[in-house]
MIGUNU-15543 format. One line per field, with one value per residue (C-alpha): residue number from 1; x, y, z. Coordinates in steps of 0.05 Angstrom, whole numbers, plus 5000, padded with zeros to 4 digits. Example, Ala and Ser with C-alpha at 12.3 -4.5 7.8 and 13.67 -1.06 7.14 Angstrom:
2
i = c(1 2)
xx = c(5246 5273)
yy = c(4910 4979)
zz = c(5156 5143)
end
This chain:
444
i = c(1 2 3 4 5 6 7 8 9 10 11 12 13 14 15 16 17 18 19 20 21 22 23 24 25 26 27 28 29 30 31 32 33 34 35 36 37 38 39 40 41 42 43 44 45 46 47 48 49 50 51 52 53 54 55 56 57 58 59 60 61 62 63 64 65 66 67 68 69 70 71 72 73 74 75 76 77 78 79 80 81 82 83 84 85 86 87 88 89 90 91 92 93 94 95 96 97 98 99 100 101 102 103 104 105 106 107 108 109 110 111 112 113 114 115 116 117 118 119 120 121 122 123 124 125 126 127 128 129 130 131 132 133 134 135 136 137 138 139 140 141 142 143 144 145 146 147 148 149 150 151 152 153 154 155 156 157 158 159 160 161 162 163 164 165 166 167 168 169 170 171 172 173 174 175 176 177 178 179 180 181 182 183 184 185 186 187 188 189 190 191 192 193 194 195 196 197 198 199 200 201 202 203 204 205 206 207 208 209 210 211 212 213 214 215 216 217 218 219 220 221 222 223 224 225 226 227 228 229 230 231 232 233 234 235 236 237 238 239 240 241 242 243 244 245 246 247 248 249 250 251 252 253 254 255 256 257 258 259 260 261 262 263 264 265 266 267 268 269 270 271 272 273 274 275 276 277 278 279 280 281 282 283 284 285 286 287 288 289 290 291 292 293 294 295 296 297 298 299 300 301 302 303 304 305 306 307 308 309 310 311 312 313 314 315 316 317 318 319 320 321 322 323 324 325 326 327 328 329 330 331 332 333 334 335 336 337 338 339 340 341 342 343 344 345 346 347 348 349 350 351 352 353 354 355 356 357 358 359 360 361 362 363 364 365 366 367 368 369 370 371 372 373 374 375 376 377 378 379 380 381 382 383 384 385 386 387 388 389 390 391 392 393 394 395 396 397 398 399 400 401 402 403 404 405 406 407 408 409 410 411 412 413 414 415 416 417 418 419 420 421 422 423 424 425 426 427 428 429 430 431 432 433 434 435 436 437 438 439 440 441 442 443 444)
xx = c(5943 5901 5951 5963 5889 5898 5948 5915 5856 5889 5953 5932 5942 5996 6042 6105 6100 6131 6151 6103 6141 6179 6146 6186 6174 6141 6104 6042 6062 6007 6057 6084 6021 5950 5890 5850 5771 5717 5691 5744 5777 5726 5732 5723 5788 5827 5854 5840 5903 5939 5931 5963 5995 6059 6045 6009 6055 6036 5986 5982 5908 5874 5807 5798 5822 5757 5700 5643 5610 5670 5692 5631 5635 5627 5690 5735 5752 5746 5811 5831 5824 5867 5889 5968 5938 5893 5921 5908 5956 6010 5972 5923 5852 5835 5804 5734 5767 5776 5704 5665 5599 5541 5585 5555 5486 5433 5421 5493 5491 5471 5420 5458 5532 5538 5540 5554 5625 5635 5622 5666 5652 5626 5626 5549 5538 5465 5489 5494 5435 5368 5297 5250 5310 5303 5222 5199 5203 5279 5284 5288 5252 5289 5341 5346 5359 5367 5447 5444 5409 5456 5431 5374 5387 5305 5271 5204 5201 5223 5170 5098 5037 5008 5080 5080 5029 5017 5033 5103 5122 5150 5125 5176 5209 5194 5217 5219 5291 5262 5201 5215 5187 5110 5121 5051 4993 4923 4910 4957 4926 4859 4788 4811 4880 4906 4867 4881 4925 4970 4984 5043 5019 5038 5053 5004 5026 4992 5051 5041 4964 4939 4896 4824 4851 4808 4728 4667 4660 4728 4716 4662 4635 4693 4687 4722 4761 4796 4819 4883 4922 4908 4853 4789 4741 4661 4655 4693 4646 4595 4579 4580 4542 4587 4556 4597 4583 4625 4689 4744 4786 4860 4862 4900 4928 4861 4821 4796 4728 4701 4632 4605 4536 4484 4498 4434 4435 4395 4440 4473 4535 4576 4650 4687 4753 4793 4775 4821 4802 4783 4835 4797 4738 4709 4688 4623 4586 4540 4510 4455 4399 4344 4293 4326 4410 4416 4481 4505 4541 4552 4606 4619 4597 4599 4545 4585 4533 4475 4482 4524 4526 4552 4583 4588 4651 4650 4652 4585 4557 4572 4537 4483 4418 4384 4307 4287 4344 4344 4388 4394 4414 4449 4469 4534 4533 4480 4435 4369 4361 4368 4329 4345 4346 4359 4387 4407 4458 4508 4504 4470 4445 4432 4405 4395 4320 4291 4337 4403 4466 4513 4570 4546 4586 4529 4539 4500 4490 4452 4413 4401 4394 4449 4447 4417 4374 4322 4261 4299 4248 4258 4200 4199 4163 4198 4222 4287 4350 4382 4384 4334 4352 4307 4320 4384 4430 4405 4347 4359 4402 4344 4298 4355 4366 4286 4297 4344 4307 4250 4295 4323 4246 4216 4275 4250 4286 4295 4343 4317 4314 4385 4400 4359 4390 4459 4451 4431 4485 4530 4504 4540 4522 4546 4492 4505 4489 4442 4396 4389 4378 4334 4293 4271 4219 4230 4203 4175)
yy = c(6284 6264 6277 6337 6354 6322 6366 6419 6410 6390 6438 6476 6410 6372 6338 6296 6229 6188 6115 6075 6073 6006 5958 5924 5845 5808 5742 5742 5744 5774 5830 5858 5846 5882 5846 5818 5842 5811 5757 5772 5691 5633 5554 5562 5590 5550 5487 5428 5415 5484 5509 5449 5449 5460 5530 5564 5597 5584 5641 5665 5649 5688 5692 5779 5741 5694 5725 5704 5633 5628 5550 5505 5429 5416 5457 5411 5347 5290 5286 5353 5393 5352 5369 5382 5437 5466 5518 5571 5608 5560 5491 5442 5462 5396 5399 5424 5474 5502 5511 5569 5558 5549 5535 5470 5470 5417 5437 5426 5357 5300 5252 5185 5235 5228 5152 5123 5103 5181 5210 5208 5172 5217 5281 5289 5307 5330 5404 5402 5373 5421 5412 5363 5350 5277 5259 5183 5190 5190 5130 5058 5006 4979 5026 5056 4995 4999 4985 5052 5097 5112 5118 5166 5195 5199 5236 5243 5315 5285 5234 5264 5246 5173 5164 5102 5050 4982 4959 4991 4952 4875 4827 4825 4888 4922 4899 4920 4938 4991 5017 5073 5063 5096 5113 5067 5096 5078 5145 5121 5052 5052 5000 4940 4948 4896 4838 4762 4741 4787 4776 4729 4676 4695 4771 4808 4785 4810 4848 4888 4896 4967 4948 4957 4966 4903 4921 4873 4912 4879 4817 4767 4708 4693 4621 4588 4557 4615 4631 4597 4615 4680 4710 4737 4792 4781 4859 4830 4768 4792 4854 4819 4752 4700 4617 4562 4488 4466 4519 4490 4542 4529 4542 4606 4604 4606 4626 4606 4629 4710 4723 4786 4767 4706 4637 4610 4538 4474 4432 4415 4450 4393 4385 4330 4302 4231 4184 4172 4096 4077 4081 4113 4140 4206 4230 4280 4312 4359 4421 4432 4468 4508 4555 4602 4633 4594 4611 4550 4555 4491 4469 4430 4455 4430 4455 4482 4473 4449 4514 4555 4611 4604 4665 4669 4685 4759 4725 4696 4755 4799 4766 4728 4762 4761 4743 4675 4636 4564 4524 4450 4416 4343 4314 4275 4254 4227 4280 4310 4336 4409 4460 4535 4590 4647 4649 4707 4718 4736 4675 4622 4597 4528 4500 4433 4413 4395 4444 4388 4412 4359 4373 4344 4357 4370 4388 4446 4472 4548 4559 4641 4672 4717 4793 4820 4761 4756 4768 4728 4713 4634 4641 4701 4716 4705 4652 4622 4643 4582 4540 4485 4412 4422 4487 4512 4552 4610 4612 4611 4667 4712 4686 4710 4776 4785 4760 4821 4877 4856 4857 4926 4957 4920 4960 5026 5095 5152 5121 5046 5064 5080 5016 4981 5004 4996 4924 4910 4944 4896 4835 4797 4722 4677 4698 4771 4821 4871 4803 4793 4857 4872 4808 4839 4900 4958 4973 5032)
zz = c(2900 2957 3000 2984 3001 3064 3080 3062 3097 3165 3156 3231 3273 3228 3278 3265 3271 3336 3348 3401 3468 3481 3535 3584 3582 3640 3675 3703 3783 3813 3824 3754 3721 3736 3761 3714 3704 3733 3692 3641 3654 3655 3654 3583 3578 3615 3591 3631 3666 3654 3719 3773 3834 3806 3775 3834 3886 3961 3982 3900 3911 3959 3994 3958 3884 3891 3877 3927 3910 3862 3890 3890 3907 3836 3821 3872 3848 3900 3951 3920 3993 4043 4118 4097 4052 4100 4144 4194 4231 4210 4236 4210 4221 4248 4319 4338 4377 4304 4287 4310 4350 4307 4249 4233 4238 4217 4165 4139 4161 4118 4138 4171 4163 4233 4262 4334 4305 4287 4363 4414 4480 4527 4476 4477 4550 4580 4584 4499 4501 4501 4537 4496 4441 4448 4448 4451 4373 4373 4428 4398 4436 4494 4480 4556 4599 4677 4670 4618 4686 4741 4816 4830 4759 4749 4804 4818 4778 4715 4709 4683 4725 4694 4656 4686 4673 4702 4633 4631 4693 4672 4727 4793 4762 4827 4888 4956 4963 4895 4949 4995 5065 5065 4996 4978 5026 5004 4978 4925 4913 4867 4891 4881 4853 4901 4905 4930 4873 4879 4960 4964 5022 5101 5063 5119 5189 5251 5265 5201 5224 5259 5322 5294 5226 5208 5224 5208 5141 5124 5142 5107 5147 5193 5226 5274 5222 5194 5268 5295 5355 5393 5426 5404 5444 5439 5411 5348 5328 5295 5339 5400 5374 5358 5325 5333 5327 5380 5419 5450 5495 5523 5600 5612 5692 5730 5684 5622 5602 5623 5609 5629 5628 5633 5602 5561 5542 5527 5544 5615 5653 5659 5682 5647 5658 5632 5686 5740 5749 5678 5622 5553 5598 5618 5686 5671 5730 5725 5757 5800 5770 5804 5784 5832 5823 5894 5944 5993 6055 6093 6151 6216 6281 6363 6410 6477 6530 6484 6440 6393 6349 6278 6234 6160 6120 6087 6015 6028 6059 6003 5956 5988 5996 6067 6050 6045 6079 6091 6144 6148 6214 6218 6290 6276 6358 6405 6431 6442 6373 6335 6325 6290 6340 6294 6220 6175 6120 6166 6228 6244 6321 6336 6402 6428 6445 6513 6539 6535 6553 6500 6470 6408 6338 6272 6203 6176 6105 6086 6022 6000 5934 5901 5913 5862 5841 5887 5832 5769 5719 5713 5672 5609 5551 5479 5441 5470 5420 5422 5350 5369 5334 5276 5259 5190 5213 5169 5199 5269 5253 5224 5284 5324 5298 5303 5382 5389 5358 5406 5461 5442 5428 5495 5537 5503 5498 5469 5406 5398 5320 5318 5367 5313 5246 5279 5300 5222 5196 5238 5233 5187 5164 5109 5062 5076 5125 5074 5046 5130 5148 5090 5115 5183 5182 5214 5287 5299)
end
């Protein structure tokens, strides 16, 4: 009955019916079969274990079948990805040759992943590494030994100014074979960085000394004691004003004392010499003194016809000066006695008296004063600067530093301030040359 309406109502577009087409049976291949939907297969749907080894064709899984982010590391069991199943063009990707630059970045690299045993020798060379990279933060202590630096590998340019301290440097760490010639000058070396202790003994030799590289500024209280073999000029003791207790000096060919000007002394001018007739003695003679810087000539003469004229060697002429000469006459013969006809610095004539006519031979000796010398004070003003018996050394040396500023103001001219302040600054003493200079006012 229904049917029959059915027909009726759809009687314009009644068709005859027709069997579903037949469908040819396949696999899943990748090639027969169409690709599946995204999404459409899950783990879910997957047994564990369905999908092995054994039922995946080489190259059935490809890099356009995985979806992006499709294989995570939780997704790859452990030892699951090994080298004989990792290819590229046919060989093992297994060399670094393999890896693209910039590949592997820090990031991608696990804290402590990478250990000494896991780097090559010589793989991490100083063109891979950049400017700063490695700070003092990443250098263990005593890591970078001198066996660990090759020769001349740190230059001057890579070591910042101050880098290195005294107290980097171990003690005997730097030797002289490590020291450049000239490479220390004293613009390099601070006040007192070098001081006594550190001055190994016989280190400074004269040879290693500048002449005048050692001034009276350098050099506090110097005594005779400090000074062994050599030679030593007045203008370097003490300005010019040298104390000693007692100076023995070495005879040096003829000569072995030079003074350039007088002697002062309380004492006598002796020579003295071992005895020559008494074993363990001395033989002392001493000079003749005068009020007067006296010249002697003396000699042998013979009167030729009861005269003769003597003439004086050129040595004695040159220095003698001709007022106020004396002449002493000795007859060494029978005769009718002397007398001086005529006496200079140049001759003497002697005649015999009552007109005799002998032959007689006489000794003679002349007695002048030195050019020059003629009006020598024997007598002058001042106190004598000689350390009298009584007297400490400390103070004879301020009484003699007074002695020689009165000198230089009694002499006069137009600088005797300057002459003044520059004999303080150089006179040096044991207790110090400002506490003696300060002691001695200032002459105007």
């Amino acid at each position: 009955m229904l049917t029959k309406d059915i027909k009726k109502i759809v009687t314009n577009r009644e068709v005859e019916d027709q069997p579903f087409p037949e469908v040819v049976p396949h696999t899943h291949n990748g090639v027969d079969s169409p690709a599946l939907g995204a999404n459409t297969v899950d783990s879910v749907n997957i047994k564990p274990g369905a999908v092995g080894d054994n039922e995946l064709d080489d190259f059935s899984v490809t890099e356009q079948k995985l979806a992006e982010a499709a294989v995570a590391t939780q997704k790859i069991q452990d030892d699951a990805i090994t080298a004989a199943k990792v290819y590229k063009a046919g060989s093992v990707i297994t060399v670094s040759a393999q890896i693209a630059e910039a590949i592997i970045l820090t990031a991608h690299i696990g804290t402590a992943q990478i250990t000494n045993a896991k780097i090559a020798n010589a793989s991490i060379s100083t063109a891979k590494i950049q400017t700063a990279a490695i700070t003092n933060a990443e250098i263990a202590d005593a890591a970078i030994t001198n066996a660990k630096i090759g020769a001349l590998e740190v230059g001057n340019s890579r070591i910042a100014n101050a880098a290195i301290s005294t107290a980097k440097i171990q003690d005997a760490a730097v030797t002289n074979a490590e020291i450049a010639d000239a490479s220390i000058t004293n613009a390099k070396i601070g006040a007192l960085e070098v001081g006594n202790s550190r001055i190994a003994n016989a280190a400074i030799s004269t040879a290693k000394i500048q002449d005048l590289a050692v001034t009276d500024a350098e050099i506090n209280d110097l005594n005779a004691g400090k000074i062994t073999a050599g030679s030593m000029s007045a203008e370097r003791i003490y300005g010019g004003t040298g104390y000693f207790t007692r100076i023995n000096i070495l005879m040096s060919g003829l000569e072995a004392l030079n003074v350039a000007g007088n002697i002062n002394k309380s004492g006598t001018s002796n020579f003295s010499i071992p005895h020559p007739l008494k074993k363990g003695h001395r033989l002392v003679y001493t000079g003749i003194e005068a009020a007067e810087v006296l010249l002697v000539h003396r000699g042998t003469a013979t009167l030729s016809n009861g005269q003769t004229r003597i003439d004086f060697p050129d040595h004695f002429i040159a220095v003698s000066d001709p007022r106020n000469i004396t002449a002493y006459l000795t007859p060494k013969q029978n005769c009718n006695g002397l007398f001086i006809v005529e006496v200079t610095n140049d001759h003497l004539v002697v005649q015999e008296l009552q007109g005799g006519i002998s032959s007689a031979q006489f000794d003679y000796m002349v007695v002048t004063v030195r050019d020059k010398f003629f009006d020598f004070d024997f007598e002058p003003e001042g106190d004598i600067a000689i350390k009298r018996d009584d007297e400490d050394e400390e103070t004879f040396k301020q009484r003699y530093l007074e002695h020689r500023i009165n000198e230089i103001t009694k002499k006069g001219g137009p600088k005797v301030q300057e002459q003044i302040d520059q004999l303080r600054s150089e006179f040096i003493t044991t207790v110090g040359r400002k506490e003696i200079a300060g002691n001695v006012k200032k002459t105007n």
